[in-house]
C-alpha positions in Angstrom: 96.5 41.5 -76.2 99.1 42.3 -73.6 102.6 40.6 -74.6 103.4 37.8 -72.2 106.6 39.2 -71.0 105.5 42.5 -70.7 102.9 40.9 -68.4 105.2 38.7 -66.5 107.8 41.5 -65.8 104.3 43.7 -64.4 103.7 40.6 -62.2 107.4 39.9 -60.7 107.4 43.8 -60.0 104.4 43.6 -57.9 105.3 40.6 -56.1 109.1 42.2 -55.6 107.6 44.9 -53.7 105.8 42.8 -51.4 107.6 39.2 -51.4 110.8 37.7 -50.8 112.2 36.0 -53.9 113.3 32.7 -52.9 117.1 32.0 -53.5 117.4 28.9 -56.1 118.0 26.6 -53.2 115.4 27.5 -50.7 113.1 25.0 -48.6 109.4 26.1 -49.6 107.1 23.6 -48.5 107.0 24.9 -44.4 103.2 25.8 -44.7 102.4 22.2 -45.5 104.0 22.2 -41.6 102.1 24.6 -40.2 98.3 23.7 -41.5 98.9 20.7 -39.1 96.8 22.2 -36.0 93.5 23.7 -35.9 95.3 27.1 -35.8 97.8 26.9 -38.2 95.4 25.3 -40.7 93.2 28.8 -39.9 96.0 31.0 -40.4 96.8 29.5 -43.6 93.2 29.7 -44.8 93.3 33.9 -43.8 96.4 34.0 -45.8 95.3 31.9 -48.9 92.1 34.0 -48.9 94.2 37.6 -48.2 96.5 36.9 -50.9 93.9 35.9 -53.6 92.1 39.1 -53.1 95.5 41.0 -53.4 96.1 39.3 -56.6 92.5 40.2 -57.4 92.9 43.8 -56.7 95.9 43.9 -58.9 94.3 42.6 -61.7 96.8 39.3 -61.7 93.9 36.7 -60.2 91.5 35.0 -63.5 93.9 36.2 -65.6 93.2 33.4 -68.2 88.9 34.1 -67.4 86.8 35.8 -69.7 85.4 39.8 -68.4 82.4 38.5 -68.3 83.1 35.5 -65.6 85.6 38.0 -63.4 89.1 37.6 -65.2 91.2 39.6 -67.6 90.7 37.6 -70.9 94.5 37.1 -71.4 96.1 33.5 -72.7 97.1 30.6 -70.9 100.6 31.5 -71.7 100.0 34.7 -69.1 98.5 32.6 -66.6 101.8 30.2 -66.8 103.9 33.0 -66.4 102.1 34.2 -63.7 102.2 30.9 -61.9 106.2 30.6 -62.6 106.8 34.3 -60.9 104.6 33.0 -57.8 107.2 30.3 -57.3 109.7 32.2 -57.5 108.4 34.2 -54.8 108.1 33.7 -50.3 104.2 34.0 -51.3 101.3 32.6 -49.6 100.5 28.9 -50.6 96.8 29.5 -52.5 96.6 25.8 -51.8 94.1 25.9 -48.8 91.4 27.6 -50.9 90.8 24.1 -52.6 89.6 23.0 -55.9 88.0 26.5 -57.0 90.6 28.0 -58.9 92.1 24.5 -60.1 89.1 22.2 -61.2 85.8 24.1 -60.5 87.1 26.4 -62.8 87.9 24.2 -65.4 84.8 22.5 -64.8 82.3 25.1 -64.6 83.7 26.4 -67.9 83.8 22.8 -69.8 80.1 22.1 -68.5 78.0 24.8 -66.7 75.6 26.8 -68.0 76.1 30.3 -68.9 74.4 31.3 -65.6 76.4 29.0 -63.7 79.9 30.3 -65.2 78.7 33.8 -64.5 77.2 33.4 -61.2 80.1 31.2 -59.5 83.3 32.0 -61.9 83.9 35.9 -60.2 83.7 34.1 -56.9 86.4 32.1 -57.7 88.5 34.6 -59.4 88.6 36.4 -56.2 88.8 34.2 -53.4 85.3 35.1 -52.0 83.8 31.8 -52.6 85.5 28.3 -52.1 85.2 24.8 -53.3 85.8 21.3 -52.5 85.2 18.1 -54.4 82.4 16.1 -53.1 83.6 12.3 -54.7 85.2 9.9 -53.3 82.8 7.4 -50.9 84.3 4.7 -47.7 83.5 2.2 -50.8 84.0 4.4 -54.2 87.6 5.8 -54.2 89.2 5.1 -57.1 86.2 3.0 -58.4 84.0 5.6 -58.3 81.1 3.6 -60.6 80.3 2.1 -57.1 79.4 5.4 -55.5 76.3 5.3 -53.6 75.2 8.8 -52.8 71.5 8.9 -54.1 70.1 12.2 -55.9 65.9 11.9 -56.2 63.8 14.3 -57.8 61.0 15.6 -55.7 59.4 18.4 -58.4 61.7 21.8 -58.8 64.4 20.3 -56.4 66.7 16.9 -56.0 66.9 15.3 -52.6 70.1 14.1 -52.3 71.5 11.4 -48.9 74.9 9.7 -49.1 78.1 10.3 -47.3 81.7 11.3 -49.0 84.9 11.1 -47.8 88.3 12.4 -48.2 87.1 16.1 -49.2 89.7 18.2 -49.1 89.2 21.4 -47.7 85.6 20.8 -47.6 85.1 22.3 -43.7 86.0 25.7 -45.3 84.5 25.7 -48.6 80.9 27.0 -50.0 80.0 25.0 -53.0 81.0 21.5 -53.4 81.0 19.4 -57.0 79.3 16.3 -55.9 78.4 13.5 -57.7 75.1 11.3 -56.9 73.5 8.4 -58.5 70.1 9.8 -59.9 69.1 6.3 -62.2 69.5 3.1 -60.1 68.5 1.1 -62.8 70.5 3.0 -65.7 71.8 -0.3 -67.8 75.3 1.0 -67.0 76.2 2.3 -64.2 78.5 5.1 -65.6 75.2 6.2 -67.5 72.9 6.5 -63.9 75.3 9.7 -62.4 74.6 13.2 -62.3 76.9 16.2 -60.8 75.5 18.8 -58.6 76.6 22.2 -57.0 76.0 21.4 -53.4 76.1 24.6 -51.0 78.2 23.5 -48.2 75.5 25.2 -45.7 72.6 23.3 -46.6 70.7 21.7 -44.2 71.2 18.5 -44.3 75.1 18.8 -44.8 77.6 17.7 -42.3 81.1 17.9 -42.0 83.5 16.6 -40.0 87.4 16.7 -40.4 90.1 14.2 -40.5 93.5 14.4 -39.1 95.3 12.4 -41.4 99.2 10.2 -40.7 100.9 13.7 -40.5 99.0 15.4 -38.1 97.0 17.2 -41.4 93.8 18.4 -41.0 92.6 19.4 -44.7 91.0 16.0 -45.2 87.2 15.8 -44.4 84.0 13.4 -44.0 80.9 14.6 -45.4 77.2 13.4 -44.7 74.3 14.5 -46.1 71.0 13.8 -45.2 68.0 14.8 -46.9 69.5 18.0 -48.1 67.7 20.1 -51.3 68.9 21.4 -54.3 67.2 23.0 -56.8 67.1 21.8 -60.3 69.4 24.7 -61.4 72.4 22.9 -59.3 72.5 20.5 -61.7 75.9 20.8 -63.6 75.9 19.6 -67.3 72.9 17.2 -67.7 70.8 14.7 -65.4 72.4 11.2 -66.2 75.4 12.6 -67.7 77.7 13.5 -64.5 80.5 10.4 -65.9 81.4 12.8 -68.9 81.5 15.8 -66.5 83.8 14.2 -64.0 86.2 12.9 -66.6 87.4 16.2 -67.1 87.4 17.3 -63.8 89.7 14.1 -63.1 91.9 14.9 -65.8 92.3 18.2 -64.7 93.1 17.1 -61.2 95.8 14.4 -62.4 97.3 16.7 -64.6 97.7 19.7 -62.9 95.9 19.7 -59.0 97.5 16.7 -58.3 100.5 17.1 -60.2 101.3 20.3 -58.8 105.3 19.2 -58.2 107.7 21.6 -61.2 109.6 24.6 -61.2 112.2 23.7 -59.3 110.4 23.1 -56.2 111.8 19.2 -55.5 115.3 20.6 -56.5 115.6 23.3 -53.8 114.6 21.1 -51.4 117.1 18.7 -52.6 119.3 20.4 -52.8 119.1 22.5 -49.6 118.8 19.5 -48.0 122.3 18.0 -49.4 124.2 21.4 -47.8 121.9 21.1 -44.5 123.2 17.7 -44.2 127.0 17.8 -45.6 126.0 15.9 -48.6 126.9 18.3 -51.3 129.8 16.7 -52.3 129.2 13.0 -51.7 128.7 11.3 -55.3 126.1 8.6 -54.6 124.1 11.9 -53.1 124.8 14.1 -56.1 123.4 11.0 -58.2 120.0 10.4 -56.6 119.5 14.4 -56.6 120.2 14.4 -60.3 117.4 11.8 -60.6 115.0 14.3 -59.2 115.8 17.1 -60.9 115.8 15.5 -64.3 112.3 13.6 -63.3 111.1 17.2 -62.4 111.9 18.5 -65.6 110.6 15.5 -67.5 107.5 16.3 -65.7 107.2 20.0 -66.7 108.4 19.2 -69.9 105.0 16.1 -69.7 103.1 19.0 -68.3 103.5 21.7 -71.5 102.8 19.0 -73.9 99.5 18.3 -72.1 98.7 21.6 -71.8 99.5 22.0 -75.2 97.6 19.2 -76.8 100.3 17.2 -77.9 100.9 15.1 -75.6 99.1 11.7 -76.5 97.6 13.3 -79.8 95.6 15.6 -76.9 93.9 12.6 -75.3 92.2 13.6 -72.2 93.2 10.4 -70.2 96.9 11.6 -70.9 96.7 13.3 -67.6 97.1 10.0 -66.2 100.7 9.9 -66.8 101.4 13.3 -65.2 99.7 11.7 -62.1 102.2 9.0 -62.0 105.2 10.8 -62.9 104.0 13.8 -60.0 103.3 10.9 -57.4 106.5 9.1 -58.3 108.9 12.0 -58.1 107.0 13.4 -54.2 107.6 10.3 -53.0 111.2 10.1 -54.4 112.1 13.5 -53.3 110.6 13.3 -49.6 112.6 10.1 -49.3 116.0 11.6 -50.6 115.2 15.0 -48.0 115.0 12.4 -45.1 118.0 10.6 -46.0 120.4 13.5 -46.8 119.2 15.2 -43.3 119.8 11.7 -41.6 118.8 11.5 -37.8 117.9 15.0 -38.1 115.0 14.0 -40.3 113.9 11.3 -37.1 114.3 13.7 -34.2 114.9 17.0 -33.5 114.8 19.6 -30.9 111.2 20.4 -29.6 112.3 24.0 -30.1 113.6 23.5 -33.3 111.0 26.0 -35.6 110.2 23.6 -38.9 112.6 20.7 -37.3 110.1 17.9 -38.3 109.8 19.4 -41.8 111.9 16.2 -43.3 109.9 14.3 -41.4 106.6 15.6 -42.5 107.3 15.2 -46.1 107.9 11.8 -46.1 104.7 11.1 -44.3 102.7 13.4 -46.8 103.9 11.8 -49.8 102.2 8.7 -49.3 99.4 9.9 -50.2 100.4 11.4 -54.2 100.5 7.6 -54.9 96.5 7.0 -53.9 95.2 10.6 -53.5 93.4 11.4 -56.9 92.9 8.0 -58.1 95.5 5.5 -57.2 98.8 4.7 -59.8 97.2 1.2 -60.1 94.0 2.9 -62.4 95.8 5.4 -63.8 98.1 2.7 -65.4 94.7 1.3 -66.1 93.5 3.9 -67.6 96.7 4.7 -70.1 96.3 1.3 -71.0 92.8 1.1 -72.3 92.2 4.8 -73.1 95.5 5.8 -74.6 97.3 2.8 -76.2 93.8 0.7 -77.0 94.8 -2.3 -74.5 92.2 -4.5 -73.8 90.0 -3.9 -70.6 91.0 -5.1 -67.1 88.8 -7.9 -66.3 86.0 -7.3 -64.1 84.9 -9.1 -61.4 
């Protein structure tokens, strides 16, 4: 197998011909600024979907996929190393192609069936096909157990009416993961839910996007009425969707919605404090220092999940890189607003990226609730991982 080095240096050379590398205290998160209008969320879709299919092409996209399902067979260790040289780089966020590469990957390979993984895995590889996850309900967000969306078998295919909320990216994607209750009378209600691969162009599928606090526009509503799947679309087994999602929602704690590390938070920092005169002043220097060390600690979380020792490999584990991401967004936007000071509260109309500061406090709201909120992760570390006894239920 290719030595990991050998393949990182290959991958920072290709990148250094065609991308800036970002100086160690450059401000990187200006597309999440740009995706805020109809047009900037398009032309940060064509770029997403441009870059994946140059990374393709160069052999650097699936690298951690078997041949068979579209990758190049190589480690997890190469696919690390791969996503460390793409931060170090003025790329592209890959971020508006959705859940595909993150957790329909992950789940697809944990659960589908080898026709599945082989039909839908290449797709994702190279950016030709995108997903969105088809979960959360206006009355099942973190307590998804309530969900409503009904699934019915009607011979070959499942009939399948409910409405979903909160999809992310789901205007632009192809296939979504949905889950839909398909026993009503199942004697737990965890046992009466099944997970499907919805195609986003069925009839009977609906969606409508949602500008969020921040002018965002990735968020969407989802109704579907009366639309057919065949029996094929079933991913993992009728009944047993619970299991499924669990690791999909690990996955998405863990690394989708933990996404903050590698020194993203600290060049922000950081680049704020010179932006705003602050470099020197100790009680700044202090609170920056608490962001850079809780980004580390989170990395450091992150490799020992990834790993299999965090938690003795518990699953739930990703829980409590959930909490540490959403903690340290929130902590971070904060500190970039206050080191910027009324230039984080109004700026010039001209001013390109002026409401950046802004923007990021806004958005980080949401890594406290988006995912599932702290509340049942804390919840769900308690029971799952240190043996606590159950919340009481109502």
């Amino acid at each position: 197998m290719l030595d990991v080095e050998e393949f990182r240096l290959s991958v920072r050379a290709w990148l250094e011909d065609r991308y800036d590398v970002l100086p160690p205290d450059a401000d990187d998160e200006r597309l999440d600024v740009i995706v805020r209008t109809p047009d900037g969320h398009e032309a940060a879709a064509r770029a997403a979907k441009r870059f994946q299919r140059e990374l393709h092409a160069a052999g650097f996209a699936g690298v951690d996929l078997a041949e068979e399902y579209g990758g190049r067979g190589l480690s997890r260790a190469h696919a690390r190393a791969l996503s460390q040289e793409l931060m170090r780089h003025d790329t592209p966020s890959l971020r508006p192609l959705g859940v595909g590469p993150t957790l329909a990957k992950a789940t697809l390979l944990a659960s589908g069936s080898e026709e599945q993984k082989r039909r839908f895995l290449p797709g994702i590889a190279s950016g030709a096909e995108q997903w969105c996850q088809l979960f959360s309900e206006p009355d099942a967000g973190s307590d998804l157990v309530s969900l409503r969306t009904s699934a019915v078998g009607d011979g070959d295919e499942w009939v399948i009416d409910g409405q979903k909320v909160w999809s992310s990216y789901a205007a632009d994607a192809d296939f979504g993961m949905l889950l839909a209750r398909t026993d009503p009378d199942a004697a737990r209600p965890h046992a009466g839910i099944t997970m499907f691969i919805l195609p986003m162009d069925a009839d009977g599928v609906q969606v409508r996007p949602l500008v969020d606090v921040t002018g965002g526009r990735h968020f969407n509503e989802v109704f579907i009425e009366g639309a057919r799947v065949a029996a094929e679309a079933v991913l993992g087994e009728v009944n047993n969707g619970w299991a499924v999602s669990s690791g999909t929602l690990s996955g998405e704690r863990s690394g989708y919605m933990g996404g903050s590390g590698s020194g993203r938070r600290r060049r922000q920092v950081i680049s704020a404090a010179r932006a705003g005169g602050r470099v020197d002043d100790p009680v700044a220097r202090q609170r920056i220092a608490r962001v850079v060390s809780a980004e580390r600690i989170l990395e450091f979380l992150r490799g020992r999940y990834v790993s299999r020792t965090l938690c003795d490999g518990s699953g739930p584990a990703g829980s409590m890189l959930k909490l540490a991401a959403g903690s340290l967004e929130q902590e971070a936007a904060e500190l970039v607003a206050d080191l910027r000071g009324a230039a984080a509260q109004a700026w010039p109309t001209a001013a390109r990226d002026g409401d950046v500061a802004c923007h990021g406090v806004n958005a980080a709201r949401q890594s406290t609730i988006a995912g599932g909120t702290h509340q049942i992760q804390q919840n769900l570390l308690g029971e799952r991982v240190l043996g606590l006894p159950r919340e009481p239920r109502a």
